[in-house]
N, C-alpha and C positions, 0 to 999 in steps of 0.2 A: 759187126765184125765178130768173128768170132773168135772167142779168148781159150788162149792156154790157162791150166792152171801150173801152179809150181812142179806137182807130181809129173803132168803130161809135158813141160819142156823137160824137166830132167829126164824124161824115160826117153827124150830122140834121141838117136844117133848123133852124136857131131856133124855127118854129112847132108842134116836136117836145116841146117844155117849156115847162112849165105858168107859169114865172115869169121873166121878164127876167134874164138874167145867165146862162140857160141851164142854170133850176138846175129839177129836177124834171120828170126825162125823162118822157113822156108818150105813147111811140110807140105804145105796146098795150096791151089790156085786162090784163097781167100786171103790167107797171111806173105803168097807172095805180091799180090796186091800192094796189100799195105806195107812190103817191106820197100819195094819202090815209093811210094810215097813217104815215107819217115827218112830214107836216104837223099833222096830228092831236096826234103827238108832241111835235112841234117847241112849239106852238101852247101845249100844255100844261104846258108847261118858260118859256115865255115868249120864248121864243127864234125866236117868228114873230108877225106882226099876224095881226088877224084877217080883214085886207080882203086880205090876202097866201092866208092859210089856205080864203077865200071863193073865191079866184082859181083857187087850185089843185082847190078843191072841183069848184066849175064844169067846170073844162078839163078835169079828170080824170073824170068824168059824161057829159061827150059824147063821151070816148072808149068810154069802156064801152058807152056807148048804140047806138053803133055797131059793136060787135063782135058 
């Protein structure tokens, strides 16, 4: 996979992540990959909603869509 470092998330945009607070970067079809699976995760542990889990679904969907 490939990693952000600290510089390269703080230099996106907010509209770079899938959910407010800047959590589930979203910049490319590689990290939105894995943001559907960490959500999915999350999701299943209880540890996300699911209008949160839908959020990320979506945002992560039209990234891909367009790669």
């Amino acid at each position: 996979m490939s990693r952000l470092t600290a510089a390269e998330r703080n230099a996106l945009p907010d509209s770079a992540f899938a959910l407010p607070g800047r959590r589930y970067p979203i910049p490319d079809a590689t990290h939105a990959r894995d943001a559907l699976a960490r959500a999915s995760e999350m999701l299943h542990r209880g540890d996300l909603s699911q209008q949160d889990y839908d959020t990320v679904a979506a945002r992560a969907h039209a990234v891909l869509e367009n790669e």
